[in-house]
C-alpha angles and dihedrals in degrees: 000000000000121000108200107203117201136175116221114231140154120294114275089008123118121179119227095214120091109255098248108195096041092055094049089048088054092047092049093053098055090036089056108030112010101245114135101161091124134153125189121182142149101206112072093212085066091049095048088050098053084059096216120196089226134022132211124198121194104209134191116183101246079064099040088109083052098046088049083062101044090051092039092059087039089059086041105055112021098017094214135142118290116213114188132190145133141103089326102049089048097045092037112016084152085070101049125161104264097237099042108121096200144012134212123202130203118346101004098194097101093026095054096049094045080055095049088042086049091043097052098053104041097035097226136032113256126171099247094068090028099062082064089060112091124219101032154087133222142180115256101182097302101342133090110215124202126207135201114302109253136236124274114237091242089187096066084193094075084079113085114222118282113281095242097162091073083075136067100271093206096057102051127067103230119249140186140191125210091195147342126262139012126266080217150081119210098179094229093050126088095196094108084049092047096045111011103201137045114239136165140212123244113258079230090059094034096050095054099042083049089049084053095049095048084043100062101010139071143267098284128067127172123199102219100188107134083242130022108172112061108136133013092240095055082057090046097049100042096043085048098049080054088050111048086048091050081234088137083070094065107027131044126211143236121190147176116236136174125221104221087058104042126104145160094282101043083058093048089048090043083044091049087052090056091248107175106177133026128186122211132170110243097168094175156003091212111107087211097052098048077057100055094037083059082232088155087211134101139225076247099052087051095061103049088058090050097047088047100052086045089058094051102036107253118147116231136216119195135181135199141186129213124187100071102167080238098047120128127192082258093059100041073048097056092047091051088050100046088046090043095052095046091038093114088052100041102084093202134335136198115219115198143174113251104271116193120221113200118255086033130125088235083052097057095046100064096035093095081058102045127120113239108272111222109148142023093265088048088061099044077047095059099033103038107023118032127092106231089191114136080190111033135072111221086248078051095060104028087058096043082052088052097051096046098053083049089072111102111226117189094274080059098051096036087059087050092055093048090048103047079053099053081047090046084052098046097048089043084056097046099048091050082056106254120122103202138023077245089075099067087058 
């Protein structure tokens, strides 16, 4: 038996980032009941052509349109079982894809092996042994039918390290997570829905599964975990394991970090590491939305990162959201100032509109206000295109969005000096006769 794993996306659109989940789903399954017929793609045409038994899609909500085409050629043309999971069927298993057979909800490792043992011995999947599964939903007839939620794995070790060599090593950045979740709740953010609870992997566990990566990978490796940085000791531990192996020589590092918990030390140890770029949500530079976002950070504390990772050469990435229900034009002012003044010291920065996830505060807050959801599109409507604004007109806050992405930071003028130096180069070369750099070989 053969399970094919895909991830939906736009179309033409590849990430170049490994498909975690779907990777630690193909290593536990190996690890716990010797199956490795696995097959892990992005383009639907290489799945269709491996010819699985069973497919998996990984679905988030932006890409829900794209996940109902991919199921509906699977069922075409191969007329197989669609398992579907991923950020989307945890946070909204009320809106799944039609054709979509099962749905798993939450961390799939376990869940995903009890429906391919099931599967394997009974040689289909029928209600009556499904509604002993926990943590999905199936079709009985016309019915979905949901069972009892499943237990989280609380020893994060008992997953083995994601299966990377099923991809094209060349074409993914390498990642990695040092646990699952998030210990806070930032009112916009549905990892404590998705996850529930915050959990970490052993530095035992961390520290092999990094060796493997530097071993086979390249010269670049994010830690992708929601939050990084959340004790100084992590950062101790974890700078002082680089360093010991001299791995900081050959790979540099991209974090996650938090603004409330960083300090001067935290920067020097993430230095020492050769970390070169760190993200961290900034939101606002309104002391009021910060507030109401339960970011638990202050302006303040914004600043101090920036100014520390100034000092020690770290380049930082920010990001920032406009479109809080209790927004005013002050408050969208004081978040283009504070980005404009520090704009030579911010390395990049990603402004968005305010998106709400469901199960989130900022969720709850709008729902009185929410339009009924009927359908799919009602749902994309409400979470990806209305402006939830009780100030602001939408040409209000398209136009503030669009000044404030206008603002160069120093990516942006470091990209103009290179350029007027490719131009300078070009224009050198033509004028000393040549037509091409070629022509200095």
């Amino acid at each position: 038996m053969k399970l094919g794993l895909i991830r939906a996306a736009g179309k033409n659109e590849t990430s170049p980032y490994e498909p975690l989940g779907l990777l630690y789903i193909a290593s536990y399954l190996e690890k716990y009941m010797n199956f490795k017929d696995v097959i892990i793609t992005e383009n639907i045409d290489t799945l269709l052509k491996e010819k699985p038994d069973i497919a998996g899609i990984s679905i988030y909500t932006i890409y829900l349109s794209e996940a109902e085409e991919i199921i509906n050629k699977i069922k075409e043309e191969l007329g197989i079982p669609v398992i579907v999971g991923g950020p989307h069927v945890t946070l909204l298993p009320d809106f799944l894809p039609d054709k979509s057979d099962i749905a798993v909800i939450g961390e799939g490792e376990q869940t995903i092996l009890e429906l391919l043992e099931l599967y394997l011995r009974e040689k289909k999947f029928d209600p009556y042994h499904l509604v002993k599964i926990p943590g999905i939903i199936f079709k009985d007839g016309s019915k979905r039918i949901k069972t009892q939620p499943r237990e989280l794995i609380y020893s994060l070790d008992l997953i083995p390290p994601p299966k990377r060599e099923l991809l094209k090593k060349h074409y993914y950045t390498p990642k990695i997570l040092t646990g699952r979740g998030c210990p806070y709740k930032c009112a916009f953010c549905s990892t404590p829905v998705l996850w529930h609870k915050f959990r970490m992997f052993s530095n035992d566990y961390i520290y092999k599964e990094l060796l493997q990566i530097v071993d086979s990978s390249g010269t670049r490796i994010d830690i992708v975990d929601d939050l990084f940085s959340i004790s100084i000791q992590k950062i101790k531990d974890f700078s002082k394991f680089i360093v010991s192996r001299g791995i900081e020589k050959e790979v540099s590092f991209y974090v996650n970090i938090r603004a409330d918990t960083f300090n001067e030390e935290m920067c020097y140890l993430l230095k020492k590491m050769n970390t070169t770029k760190v993200f961290i949500g900034f939101e606002s530079a309104s002391e009021k939305i910060l507030k109401f976002y339960n970011k638990k950070q202050t302006v303040a504390d914004n600043q101090r990162v920036i100014d520390l990772c100034y000092t020690y050469d770290i380049q930082i990435i920010g990001s920032f959201i406009i479109g809080a229900p209790i927004e005013t034009r002050k408050d969208i002012k004081e978040t283009y100032n504070f980005i404009y003044k520090n704009s030579e010291k911010i390395y990049n920065f990603a402004c968005s509109f305010l998106s709400p996830d469901p199960g989130t505060a900022i969720w709850e807050y709008i729902k009185p206000v929410m339009p009924e959801i009927k359908t799919i599109d009602d749902l994309l409507e409400i979470m990806y295109s209305t402006n939830w604004s009780e100030h602001l007109t939408t040409e209000e806050l398209i136009n503030y969005y669009r000044k404030i992405c206008s603002i160069e930071t120093a990516c942006h003028k470091h990209l103009n000096n290179h350029l007027k130096r490719v131009i300078k180069f070009s224009t050198d070369l033509n004028r000393a006769g040549f037509q091409s750099p070629l022509d200095l070989l």
